[in-house]
Kinemage of the C-alpha trace (Angstrom):
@kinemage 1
@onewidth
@group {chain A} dominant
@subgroup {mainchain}
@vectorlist {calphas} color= white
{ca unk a 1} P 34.515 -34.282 -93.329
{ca unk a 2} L 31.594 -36.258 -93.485
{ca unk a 3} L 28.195 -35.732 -95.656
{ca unk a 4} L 26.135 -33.454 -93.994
{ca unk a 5} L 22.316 -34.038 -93.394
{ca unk a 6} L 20.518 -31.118 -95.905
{ca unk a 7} L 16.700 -31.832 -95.670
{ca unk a 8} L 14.425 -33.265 -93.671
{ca unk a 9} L 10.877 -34.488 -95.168
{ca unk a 10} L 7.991 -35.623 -93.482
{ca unk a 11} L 5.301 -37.777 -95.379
{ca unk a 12} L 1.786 -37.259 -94.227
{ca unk a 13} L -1.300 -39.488 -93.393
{ca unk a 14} L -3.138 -35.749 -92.647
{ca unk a 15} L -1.337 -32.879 -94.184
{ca unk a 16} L -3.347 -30.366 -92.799
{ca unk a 17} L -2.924 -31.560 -89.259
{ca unk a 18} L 0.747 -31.671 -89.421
{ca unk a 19} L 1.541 -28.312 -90.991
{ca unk a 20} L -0.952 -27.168 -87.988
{ca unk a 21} L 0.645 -28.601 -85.420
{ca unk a 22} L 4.416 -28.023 -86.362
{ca unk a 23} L 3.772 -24.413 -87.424
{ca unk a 24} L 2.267 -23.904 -83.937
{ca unk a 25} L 5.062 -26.372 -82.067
{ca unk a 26} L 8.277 -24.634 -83.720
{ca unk a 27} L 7.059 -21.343 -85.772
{ca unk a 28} L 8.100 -22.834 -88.726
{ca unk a 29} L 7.569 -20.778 -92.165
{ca unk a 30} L 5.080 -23.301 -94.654
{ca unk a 31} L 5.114 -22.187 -98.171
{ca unk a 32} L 3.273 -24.363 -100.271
{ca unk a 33} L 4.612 -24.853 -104.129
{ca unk a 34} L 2.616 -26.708 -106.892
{ca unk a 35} L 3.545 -29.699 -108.332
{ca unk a 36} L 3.966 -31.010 -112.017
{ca unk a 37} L 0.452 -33.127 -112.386
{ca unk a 38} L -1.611 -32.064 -108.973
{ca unk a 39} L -0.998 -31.398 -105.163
{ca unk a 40} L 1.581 -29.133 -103.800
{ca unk a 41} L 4.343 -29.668 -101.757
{ca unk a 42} L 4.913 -27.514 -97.850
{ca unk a 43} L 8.253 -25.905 -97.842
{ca unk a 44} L 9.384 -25.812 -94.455
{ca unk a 45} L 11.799 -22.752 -93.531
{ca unk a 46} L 13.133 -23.012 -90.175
{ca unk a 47} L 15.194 -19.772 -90.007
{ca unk a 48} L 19.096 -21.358 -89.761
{ca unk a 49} L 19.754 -25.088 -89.623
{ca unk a 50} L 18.586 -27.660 -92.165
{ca unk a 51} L 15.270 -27.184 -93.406
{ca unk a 52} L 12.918 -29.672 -95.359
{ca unk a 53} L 9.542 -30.417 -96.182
{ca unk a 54} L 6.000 -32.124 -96.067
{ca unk a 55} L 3.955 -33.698 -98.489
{ca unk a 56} L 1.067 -36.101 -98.053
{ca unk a 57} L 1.741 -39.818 -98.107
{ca unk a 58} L 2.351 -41.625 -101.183
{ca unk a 59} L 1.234 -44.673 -100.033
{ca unk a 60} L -2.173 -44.296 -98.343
{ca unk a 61} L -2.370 -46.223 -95.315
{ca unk a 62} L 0.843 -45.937 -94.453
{ca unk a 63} L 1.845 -43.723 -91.404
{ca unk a 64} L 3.024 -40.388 -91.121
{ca unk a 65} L 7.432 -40.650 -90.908
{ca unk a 66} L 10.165 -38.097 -91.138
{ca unk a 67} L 12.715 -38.788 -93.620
{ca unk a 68} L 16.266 -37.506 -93.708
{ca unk a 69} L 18.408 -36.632 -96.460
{ca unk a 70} L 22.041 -36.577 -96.801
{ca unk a 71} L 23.879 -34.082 -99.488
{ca unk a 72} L 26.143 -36.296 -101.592
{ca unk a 73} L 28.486 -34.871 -104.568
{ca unk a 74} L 27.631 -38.163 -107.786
{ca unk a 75} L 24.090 -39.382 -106.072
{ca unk a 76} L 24.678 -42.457 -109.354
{ca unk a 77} L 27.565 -43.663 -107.658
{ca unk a 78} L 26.735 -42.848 -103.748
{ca unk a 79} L 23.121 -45.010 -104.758
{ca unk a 80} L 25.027 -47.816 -106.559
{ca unk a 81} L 27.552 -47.878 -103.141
{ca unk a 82} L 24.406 -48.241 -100.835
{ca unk a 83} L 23.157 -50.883 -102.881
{ca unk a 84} L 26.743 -52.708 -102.990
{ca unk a 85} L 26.568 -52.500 -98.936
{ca unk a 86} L 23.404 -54.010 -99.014
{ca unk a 87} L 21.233 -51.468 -99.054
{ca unk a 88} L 17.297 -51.728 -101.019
{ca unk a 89} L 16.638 -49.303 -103.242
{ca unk a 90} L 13.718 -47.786 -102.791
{ca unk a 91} L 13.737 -44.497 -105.587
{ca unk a 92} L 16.451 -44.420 -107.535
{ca unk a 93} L 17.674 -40.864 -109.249
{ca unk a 94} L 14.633 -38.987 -109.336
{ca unk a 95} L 14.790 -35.635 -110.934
{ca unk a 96} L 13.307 -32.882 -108.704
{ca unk a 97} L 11.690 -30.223 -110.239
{ca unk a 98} L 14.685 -28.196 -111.684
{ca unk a 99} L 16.335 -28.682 -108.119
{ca unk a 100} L 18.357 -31.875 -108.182
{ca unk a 101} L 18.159 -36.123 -107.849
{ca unk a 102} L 17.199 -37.605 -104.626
{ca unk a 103} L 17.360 -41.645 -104.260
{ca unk a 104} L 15.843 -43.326 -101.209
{ca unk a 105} L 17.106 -46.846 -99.663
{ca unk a 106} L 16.237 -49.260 -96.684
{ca unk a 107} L 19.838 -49.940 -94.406
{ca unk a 108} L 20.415 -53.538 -93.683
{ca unk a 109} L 18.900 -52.760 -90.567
{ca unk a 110} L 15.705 -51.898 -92.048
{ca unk a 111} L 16.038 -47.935 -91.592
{ca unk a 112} L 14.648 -45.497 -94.406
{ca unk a 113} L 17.494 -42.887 -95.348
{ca unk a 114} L 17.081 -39.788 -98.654
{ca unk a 115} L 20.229 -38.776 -100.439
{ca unk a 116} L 20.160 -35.517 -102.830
{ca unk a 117} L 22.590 -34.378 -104.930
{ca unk a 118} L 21.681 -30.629 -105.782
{ca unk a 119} L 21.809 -29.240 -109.337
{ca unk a 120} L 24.426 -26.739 -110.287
């Protein structure tokens, strides 16, 4: 079987708008948690299914995007495949809190795809 999808994230031009609008849209449970040097980061508990997050933009100026992320079992070796395949690295193995590693890459094709490999 295939990786399955594990988290969805959405990155923010107006934080408060979208955690207004979605909570409304879906009923979605937003928990904020602090983060390590400033800001938080919105939980986002949909009941059953894959849940994910919001945060605000990294890159000001930039519109608001979901991003998807796919559970993988060695994220080292599932980035360096990507990359082989032509992929551009966009993070690469970034610890998360004391959750797991997430990398981010650009497909040939110019899509934006997370993997996260969990801790434990």
């Amino acid at each position: 079987m295939g990786n399955p999808f594990v988290h969805v994230e959405l990155s923010s031009a107006d934080l408060p708008a979208s955690k207004g609008f979605y909570g409304a849209l879906f009923d979605w449970k937003l928990t904020d948690i602090p983060l390590p040097g400033g800001g938080s980061y919105t939980l986002v508990d949909v009941g059953g299914g894959t849940g994910g997050g919001m945060l605000v933009s990294p890159v000001p100026g930039t519109p608001s995007a979901w991003l998807p992320y796919v559970a993988v079992e060695d994220l080292k070796a599932s980035t360096a495949k990507a990359a082989s395949l032509g992929a551009t690295l966009i993070m690469d193995n970034v610890a998360v809190l004391e959750m797991g590693w997430l990398s981010i890459f650009r497909d040939p094709t110019g899509a934006l795809l997370g993997m996260w490999q969990a801790k434990g």
